[in-house]
N, CA, C and O atoms as a DFTB+ gen file, in Angstrom:
584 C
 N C O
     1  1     -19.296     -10.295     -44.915
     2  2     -17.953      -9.749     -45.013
     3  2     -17.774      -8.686     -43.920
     4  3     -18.604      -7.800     -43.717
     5  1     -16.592      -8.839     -43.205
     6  2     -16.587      -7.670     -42.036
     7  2     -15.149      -6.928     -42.420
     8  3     -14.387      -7.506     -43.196
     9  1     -14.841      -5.804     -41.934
    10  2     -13.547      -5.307     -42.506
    11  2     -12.453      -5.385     -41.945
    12  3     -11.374      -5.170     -42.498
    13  1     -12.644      -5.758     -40.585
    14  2     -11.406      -6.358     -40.067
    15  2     -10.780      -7.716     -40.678
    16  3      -9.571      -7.946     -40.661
    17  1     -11.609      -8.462     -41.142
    18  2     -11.727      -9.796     -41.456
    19  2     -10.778      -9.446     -42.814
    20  3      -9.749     -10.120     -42.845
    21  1     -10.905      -8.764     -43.631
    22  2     -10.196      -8.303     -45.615
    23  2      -9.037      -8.538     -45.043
    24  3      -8.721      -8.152     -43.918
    25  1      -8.205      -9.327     -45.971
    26  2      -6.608      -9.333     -46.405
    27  2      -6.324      -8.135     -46.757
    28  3      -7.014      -7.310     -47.357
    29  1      -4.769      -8.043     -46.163
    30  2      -3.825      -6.640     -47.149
    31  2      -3.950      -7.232     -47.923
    32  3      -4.169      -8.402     -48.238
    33  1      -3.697      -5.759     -48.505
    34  2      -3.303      -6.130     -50.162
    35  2      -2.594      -4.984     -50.781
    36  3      -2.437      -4.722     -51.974
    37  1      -2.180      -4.325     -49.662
    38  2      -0.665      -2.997     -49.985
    39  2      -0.128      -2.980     -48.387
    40  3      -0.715      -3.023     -47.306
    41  1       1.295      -2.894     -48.790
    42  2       2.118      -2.746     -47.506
    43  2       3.586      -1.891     -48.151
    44  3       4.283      -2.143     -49.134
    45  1       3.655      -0.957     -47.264
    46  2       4.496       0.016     -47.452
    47  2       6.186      -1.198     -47.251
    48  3       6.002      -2.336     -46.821
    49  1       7.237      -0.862     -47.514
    50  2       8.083      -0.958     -47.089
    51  2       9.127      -0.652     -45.697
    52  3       9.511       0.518     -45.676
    53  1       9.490      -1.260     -44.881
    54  2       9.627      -0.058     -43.758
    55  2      11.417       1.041     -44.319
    56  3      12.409       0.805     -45.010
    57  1      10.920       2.157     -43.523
    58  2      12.085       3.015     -44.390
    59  2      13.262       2.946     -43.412
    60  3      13.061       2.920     -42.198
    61  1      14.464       2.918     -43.933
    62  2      15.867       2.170     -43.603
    63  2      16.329       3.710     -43.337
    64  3      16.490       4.306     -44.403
    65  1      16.557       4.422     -42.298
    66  2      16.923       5.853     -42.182
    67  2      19.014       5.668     -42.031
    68  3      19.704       4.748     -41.592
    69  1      19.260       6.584     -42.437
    70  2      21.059       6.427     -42.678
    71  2      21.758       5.721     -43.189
    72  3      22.825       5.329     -42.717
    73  1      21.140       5.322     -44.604
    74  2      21.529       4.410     -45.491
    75  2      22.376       4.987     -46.627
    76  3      23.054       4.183     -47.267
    77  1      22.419       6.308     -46.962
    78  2      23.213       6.598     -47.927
    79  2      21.956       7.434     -49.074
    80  3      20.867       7.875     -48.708
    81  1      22.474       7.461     -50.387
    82  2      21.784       8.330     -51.321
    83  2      20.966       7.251     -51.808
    84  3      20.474       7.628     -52.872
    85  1      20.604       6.125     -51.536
    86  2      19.838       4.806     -52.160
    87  2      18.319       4.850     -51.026
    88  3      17.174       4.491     -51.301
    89  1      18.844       5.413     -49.753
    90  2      17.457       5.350     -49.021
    91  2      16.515       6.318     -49.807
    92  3      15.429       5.743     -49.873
    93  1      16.450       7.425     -50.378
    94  2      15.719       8.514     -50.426
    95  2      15.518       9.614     -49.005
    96  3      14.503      10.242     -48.705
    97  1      16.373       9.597     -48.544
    98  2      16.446      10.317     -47.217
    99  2      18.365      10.765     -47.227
   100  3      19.116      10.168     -46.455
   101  1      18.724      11.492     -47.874
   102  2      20.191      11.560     -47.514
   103  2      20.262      12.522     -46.950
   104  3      19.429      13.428     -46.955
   105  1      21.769      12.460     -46.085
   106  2      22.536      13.073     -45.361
   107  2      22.303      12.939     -43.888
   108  3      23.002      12.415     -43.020
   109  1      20.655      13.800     -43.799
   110  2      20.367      13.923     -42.162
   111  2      19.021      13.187     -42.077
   112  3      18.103      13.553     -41.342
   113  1      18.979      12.110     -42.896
   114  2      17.756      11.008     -41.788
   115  2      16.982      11.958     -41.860
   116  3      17.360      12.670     -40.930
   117  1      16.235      12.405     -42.286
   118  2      14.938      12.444     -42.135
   119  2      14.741      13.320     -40.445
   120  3      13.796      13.224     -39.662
   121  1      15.663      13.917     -40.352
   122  2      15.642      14.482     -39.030
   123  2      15.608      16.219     -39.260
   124  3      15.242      16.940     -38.333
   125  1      15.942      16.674     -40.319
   126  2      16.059      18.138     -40.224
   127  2      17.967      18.266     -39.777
   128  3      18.844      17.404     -39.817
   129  1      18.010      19.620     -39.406
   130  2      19.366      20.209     -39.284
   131  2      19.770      20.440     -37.647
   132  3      18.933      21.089     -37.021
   133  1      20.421      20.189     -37.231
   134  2      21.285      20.374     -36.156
   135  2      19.889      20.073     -35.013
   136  3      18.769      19.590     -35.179
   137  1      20.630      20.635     -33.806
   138  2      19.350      20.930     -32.589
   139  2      19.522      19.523     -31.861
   140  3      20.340      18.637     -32.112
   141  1      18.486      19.566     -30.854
   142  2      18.267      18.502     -29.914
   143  2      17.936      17.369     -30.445
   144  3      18.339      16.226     -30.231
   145  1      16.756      18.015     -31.536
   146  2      15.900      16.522     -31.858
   147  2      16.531      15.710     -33.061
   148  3      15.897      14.725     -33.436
   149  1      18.011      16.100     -33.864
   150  2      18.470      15.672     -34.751
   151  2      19.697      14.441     -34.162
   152  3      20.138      13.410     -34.670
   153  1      19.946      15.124     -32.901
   154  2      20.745      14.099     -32.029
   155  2      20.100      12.280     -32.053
   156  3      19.056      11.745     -32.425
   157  1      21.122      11.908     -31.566
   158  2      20.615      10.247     -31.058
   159  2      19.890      10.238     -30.268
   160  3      19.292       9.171     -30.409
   161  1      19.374      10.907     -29.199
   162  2      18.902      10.482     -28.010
   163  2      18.508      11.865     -26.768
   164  3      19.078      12.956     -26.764
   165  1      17.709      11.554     -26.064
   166  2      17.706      12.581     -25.126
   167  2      16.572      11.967     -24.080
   168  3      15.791      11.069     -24.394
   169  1      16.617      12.561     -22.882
   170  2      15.568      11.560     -21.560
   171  2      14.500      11.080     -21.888
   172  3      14.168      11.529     -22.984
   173  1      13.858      10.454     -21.522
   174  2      11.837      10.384     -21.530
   175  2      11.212      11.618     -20.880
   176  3      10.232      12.283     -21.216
   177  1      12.181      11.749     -19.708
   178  2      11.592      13.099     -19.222
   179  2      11.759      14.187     -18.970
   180  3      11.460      14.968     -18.067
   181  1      12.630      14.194     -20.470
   182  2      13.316      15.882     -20.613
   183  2      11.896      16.755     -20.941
   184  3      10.970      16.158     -21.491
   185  1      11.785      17.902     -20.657
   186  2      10.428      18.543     -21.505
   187  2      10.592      20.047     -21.994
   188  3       9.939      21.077     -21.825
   189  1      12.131      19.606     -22.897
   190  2      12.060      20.803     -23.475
   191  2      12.906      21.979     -23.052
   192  3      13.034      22.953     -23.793
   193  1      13.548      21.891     -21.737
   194  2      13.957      22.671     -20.950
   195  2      13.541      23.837     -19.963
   196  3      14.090      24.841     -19.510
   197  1      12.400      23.270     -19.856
   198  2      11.555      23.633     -18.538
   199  2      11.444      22.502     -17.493
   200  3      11.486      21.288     -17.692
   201  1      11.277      23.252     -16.205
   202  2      11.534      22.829     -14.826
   203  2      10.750      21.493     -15.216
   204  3       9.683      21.424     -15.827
   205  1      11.583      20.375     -14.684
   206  2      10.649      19.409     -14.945
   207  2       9.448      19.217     -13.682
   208  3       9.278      19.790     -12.606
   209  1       8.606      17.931     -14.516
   210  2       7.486      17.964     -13.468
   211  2       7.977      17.295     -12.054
   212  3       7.957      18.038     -11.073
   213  1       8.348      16.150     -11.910
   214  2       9.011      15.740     -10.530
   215  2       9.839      16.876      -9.253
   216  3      10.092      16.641      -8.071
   217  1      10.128      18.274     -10.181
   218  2      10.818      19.503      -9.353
   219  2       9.616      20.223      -8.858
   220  3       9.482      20.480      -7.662
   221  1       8.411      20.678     -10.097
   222  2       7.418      20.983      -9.845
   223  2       6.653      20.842      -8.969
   224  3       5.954      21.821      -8.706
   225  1       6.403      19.175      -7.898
   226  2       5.858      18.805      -7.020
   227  2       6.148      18.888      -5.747
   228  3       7.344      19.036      -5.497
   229  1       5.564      18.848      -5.040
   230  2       5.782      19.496      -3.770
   231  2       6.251      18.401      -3.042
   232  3       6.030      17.231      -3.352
   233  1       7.009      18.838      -1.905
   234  2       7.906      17.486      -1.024
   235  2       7.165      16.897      -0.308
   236  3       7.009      17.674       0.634
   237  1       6.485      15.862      -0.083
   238  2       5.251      14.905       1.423
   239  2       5.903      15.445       2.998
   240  3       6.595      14.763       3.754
   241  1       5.464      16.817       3.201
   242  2       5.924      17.326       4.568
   243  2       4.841      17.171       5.450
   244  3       3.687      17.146       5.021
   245  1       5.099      17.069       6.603
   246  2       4.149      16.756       7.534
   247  2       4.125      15.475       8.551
   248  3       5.018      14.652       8.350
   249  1       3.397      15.260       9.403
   250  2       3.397      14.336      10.423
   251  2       3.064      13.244       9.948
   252  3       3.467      12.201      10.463
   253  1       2.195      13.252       8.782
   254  2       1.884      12.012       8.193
   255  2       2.854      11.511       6.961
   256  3       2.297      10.969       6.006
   257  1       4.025      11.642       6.950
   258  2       4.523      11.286       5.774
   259  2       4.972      10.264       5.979
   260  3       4.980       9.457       5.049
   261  1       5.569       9.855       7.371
   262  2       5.855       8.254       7.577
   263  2       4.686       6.881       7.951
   264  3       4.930       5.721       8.284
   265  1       3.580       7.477       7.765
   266  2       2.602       6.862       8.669
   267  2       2.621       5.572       7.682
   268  3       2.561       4.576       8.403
   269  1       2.659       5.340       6.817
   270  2       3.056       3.620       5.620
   271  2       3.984       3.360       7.079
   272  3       3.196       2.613       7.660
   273  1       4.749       3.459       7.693
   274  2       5.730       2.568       8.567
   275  2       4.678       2.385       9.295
   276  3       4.100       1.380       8.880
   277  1       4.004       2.966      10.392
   278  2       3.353       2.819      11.319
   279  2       2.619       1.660      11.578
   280  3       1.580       1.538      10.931
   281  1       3.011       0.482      12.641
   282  2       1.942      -0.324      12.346
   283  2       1.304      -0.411      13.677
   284  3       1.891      -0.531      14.752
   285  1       0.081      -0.337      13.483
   286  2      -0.824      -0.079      14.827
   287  2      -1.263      -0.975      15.317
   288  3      -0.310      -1.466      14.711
   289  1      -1.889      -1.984      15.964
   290  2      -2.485      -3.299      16.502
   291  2      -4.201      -3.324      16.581
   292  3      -4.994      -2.449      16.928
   293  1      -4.407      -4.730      16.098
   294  2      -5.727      -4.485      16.195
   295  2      -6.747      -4.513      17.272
   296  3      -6.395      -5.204      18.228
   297  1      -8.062      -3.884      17.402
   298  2      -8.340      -3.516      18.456
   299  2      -9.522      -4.180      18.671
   300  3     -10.310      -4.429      17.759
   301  1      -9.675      -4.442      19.671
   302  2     -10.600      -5.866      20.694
   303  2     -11.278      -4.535      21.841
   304  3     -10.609      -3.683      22.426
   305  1     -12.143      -4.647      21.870
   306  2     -13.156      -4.098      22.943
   307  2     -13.677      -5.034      24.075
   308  3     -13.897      -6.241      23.981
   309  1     -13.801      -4.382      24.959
   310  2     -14.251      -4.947      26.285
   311  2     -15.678      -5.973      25.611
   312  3     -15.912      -7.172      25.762
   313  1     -16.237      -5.181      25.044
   314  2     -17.693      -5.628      25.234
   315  2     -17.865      -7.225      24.084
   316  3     -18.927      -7.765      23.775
   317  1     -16.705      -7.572      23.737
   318  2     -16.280      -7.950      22.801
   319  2     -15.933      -9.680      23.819
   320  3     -16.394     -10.768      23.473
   321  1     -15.185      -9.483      24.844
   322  2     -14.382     -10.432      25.498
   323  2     -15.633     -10.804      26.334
   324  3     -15.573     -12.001      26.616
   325  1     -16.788     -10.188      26.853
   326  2     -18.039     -11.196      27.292
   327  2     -18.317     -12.616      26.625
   328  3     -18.934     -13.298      27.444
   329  1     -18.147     -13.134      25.745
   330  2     -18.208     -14.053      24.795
   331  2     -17.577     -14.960      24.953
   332  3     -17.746     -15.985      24.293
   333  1     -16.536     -14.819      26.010
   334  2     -15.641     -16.128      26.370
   335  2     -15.784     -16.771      27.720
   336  3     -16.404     -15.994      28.447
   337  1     -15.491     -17.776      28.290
   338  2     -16.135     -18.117      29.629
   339  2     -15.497     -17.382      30.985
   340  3     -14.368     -16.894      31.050
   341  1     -16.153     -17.408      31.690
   342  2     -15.689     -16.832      33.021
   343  2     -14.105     -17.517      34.000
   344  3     -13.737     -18.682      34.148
   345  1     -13.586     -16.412      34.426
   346  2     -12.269     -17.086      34.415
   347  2     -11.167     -17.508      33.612
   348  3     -10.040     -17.783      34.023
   349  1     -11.603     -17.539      32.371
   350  2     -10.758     -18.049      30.937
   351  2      -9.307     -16.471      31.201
   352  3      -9.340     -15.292      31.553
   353  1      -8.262     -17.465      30.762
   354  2      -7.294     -16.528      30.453
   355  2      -7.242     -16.005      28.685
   356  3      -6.975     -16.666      27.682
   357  1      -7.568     -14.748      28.825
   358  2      -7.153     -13.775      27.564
   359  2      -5.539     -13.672      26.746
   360  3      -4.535     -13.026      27.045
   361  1      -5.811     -14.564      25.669
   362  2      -3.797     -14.105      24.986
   363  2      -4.391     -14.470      23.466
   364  3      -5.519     -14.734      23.050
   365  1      -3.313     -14.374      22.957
   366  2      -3.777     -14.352      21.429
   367  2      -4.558     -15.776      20.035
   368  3      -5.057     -15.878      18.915
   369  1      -4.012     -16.762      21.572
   370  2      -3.932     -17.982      20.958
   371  2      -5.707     -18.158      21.468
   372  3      -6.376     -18.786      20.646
   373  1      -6.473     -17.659      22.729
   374  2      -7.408     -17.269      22.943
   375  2      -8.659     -16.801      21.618
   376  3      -9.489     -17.430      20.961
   377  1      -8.285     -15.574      21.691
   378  2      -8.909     -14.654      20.460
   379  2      -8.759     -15.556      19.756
   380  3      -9.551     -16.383      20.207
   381  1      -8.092     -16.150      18.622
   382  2      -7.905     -17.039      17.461
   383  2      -9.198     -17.793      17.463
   384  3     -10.246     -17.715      16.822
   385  1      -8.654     -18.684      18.587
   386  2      -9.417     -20.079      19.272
   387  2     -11.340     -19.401      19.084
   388  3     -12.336     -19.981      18.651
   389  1     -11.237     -18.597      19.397
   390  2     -12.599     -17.840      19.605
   391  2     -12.904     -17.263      18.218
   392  3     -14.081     -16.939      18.062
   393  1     -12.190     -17.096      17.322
   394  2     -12.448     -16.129      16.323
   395  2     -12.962     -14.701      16.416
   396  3     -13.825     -14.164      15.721
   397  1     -12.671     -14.495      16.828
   398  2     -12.305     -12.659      17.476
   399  2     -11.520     -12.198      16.891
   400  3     -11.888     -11.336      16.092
   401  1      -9.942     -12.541      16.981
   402  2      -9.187     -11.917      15.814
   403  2      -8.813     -13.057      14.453
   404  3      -9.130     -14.246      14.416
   405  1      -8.104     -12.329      13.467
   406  2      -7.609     -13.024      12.482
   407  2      -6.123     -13.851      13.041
   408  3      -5.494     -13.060      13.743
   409  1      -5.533     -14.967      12.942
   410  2      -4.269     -15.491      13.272
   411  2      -3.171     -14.554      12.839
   412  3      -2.538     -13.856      13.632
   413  1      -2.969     -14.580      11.444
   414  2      -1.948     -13.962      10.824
   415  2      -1.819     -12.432      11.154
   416  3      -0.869     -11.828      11.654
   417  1      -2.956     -12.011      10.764
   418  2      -3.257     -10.435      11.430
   419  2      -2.606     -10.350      12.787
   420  3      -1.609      -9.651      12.968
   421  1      -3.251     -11.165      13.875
   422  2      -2.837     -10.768      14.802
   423  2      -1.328     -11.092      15.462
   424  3      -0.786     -10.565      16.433
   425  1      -0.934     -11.974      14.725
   426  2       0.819     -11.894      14.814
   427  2       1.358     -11.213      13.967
   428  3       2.554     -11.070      14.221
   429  1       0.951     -10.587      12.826
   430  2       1.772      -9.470      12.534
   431  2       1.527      -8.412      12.749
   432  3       2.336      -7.563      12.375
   433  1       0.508      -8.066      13.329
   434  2       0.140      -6.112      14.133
   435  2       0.036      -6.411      15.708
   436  3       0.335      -5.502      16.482
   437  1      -0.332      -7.514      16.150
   438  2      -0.090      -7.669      17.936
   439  2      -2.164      -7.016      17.721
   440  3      -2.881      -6.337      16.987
   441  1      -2.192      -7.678      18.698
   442  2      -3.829      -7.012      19.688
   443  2      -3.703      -6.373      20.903
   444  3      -2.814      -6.787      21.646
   445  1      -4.555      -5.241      21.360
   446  2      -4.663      -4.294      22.149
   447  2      -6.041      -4.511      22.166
   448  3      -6.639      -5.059      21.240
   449  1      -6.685      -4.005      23.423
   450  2      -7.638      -4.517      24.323
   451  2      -8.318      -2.588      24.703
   452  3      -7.458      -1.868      25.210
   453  1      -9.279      -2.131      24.531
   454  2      -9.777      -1.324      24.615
   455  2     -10.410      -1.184      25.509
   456  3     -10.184      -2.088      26.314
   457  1     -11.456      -0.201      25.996
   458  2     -12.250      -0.336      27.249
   459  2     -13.540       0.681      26.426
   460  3     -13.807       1.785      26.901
   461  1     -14.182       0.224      25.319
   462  2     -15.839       0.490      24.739
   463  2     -16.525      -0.747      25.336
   464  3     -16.131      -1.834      24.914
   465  1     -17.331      -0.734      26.101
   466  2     -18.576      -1.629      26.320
   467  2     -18.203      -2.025      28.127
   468  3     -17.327      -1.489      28.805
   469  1     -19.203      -3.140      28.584
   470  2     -19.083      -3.048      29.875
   471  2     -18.803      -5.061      29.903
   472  3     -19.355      -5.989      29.310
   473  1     -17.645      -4.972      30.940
   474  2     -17.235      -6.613      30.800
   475  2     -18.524      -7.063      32.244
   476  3     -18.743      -6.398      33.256
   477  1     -19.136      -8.321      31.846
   478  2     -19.724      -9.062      32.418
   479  2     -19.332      -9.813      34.062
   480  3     -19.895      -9.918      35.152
   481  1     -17.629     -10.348      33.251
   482  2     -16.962     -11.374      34.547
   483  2     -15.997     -11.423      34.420
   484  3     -15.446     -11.062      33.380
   485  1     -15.210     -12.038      35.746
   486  2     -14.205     -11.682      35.500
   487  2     -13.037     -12.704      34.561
   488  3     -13.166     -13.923      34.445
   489  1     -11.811     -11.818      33.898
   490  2     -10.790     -12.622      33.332
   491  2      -9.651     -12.645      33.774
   492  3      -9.534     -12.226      34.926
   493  1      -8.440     -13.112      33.087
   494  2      -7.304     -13.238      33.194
   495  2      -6.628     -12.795      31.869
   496  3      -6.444     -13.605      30.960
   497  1      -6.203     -11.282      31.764
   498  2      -5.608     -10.965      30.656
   499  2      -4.203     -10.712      30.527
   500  3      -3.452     -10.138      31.316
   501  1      -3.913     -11.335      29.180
   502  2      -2.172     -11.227      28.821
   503  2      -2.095     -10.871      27.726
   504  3      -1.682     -11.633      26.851
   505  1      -2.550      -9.350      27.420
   506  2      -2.243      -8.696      26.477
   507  2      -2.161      -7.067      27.073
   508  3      -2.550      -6.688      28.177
   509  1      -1.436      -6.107      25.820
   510  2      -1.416      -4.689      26.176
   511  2      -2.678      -4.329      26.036
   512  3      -3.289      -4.731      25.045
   513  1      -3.421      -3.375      27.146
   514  2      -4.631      -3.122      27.456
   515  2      -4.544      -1.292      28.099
   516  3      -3.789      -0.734      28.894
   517  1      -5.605      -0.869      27.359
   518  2      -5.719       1.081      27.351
   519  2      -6.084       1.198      29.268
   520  3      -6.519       0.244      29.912
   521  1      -5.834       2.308      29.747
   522  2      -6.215       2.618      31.186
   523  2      -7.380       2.443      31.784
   524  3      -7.659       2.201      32.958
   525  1      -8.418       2.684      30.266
   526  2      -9.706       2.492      30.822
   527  2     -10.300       1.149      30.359
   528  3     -11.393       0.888      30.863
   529  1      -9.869       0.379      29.623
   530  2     -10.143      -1.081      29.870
   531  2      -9.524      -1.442      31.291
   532  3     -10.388      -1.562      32.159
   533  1      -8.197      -1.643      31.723
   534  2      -7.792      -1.942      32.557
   535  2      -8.522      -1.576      34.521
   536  3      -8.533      -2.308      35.511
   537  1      -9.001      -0.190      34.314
   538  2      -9.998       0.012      35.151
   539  2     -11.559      -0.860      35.190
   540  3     -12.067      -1.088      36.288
   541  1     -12.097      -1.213      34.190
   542  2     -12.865      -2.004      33.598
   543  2     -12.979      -3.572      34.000
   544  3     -13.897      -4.311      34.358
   545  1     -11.563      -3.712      33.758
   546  2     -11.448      -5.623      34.382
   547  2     -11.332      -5.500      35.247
   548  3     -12.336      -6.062      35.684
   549  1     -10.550      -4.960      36.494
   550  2     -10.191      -4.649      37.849
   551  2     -11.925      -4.362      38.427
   552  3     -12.431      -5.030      39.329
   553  1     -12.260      -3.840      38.083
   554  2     -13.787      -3.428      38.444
   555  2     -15.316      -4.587      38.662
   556  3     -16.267      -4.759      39.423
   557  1     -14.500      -5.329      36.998
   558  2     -15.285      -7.101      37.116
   559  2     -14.758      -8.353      37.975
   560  3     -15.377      -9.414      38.059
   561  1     -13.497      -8.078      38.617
   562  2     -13.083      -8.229      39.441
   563  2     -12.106      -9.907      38.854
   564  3     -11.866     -10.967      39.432
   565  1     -11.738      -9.289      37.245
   566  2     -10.602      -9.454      36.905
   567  2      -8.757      -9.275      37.154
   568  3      -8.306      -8.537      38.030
   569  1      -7.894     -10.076      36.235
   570  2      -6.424      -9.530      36.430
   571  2      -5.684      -9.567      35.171
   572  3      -5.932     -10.315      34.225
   573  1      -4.685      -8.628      35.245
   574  2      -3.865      -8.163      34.206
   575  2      -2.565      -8.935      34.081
   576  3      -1.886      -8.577      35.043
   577  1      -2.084      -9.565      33.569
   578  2      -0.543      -9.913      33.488
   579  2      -0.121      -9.373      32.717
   580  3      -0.792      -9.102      31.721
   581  1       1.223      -8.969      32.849
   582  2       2.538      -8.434      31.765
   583  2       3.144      -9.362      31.740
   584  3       4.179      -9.407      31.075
């Protein structure tokens, strides 16, 4: 025998509030006399009549409060693009092809091209690329397209 398992075997009635002198509750429901809480109704987040909490909190000031908009691109390193053949042109359909970047990712944030590591040979790149990558391919005796 477990006790969750036992049948009721008493159940209250539920109580009918503003029914007249037949409920056992007349006049004011079971509410007391006048005031706020005898009313119909009042907010979820009234508290009483102190400052509520949402006033209480402080406003998101600062440089970072828009940064949820910000969308940044993902980032590909030099030392990264050795891996593809010599001469090969660099674009996104590239990276994919290579698995370097993600597809979807990289059409919805765009790729940018860094300059951490040292490129091997030279390429043909068609993407936005930092000053010091771009010194980097020019150097392997790569080229840049816009």
């Amino acid at each position: 025998m477990q006790l969750n398992k036992l049948t009721k075997i008493t159940t209250k009635p539920k109580r009918r509030l503003g029914q007249g002198h037949g409920s056992g509750r007349v006049k004011t429901s079971g509410r007391g006399t006048k005031g706020q809480n005898a009313r119909s109704s009042r907010p979820l987040s009234f508290e009483g009549g102190a400052l509520p909490l949402i006033k209480r909190l402080p406003f998101r000031r600062g440089k970072d409060r828009n940064k949820v908009y910000k969308i940044k691109p993902i980032i590909v390193n030099i030392k990264v693009l050795n891996l593809l053949k010599v001469n090969s042109v660099v674009d996104l359909k590239t990276l994919v092809s290579n698995n370097i970047v993600n597809e979807q990712d990289a059409k919805t944030y765009g790729v940018k091209i860094l300059g951490d590591g040292k490129l091997q040979h030279a390429l043909t790149i068609k993407l936005p690329v930092s000053k010091g990558a771009e010194s980097k391919i020019k150097k392997a005796g790569g080229k840049i397209e816009k």
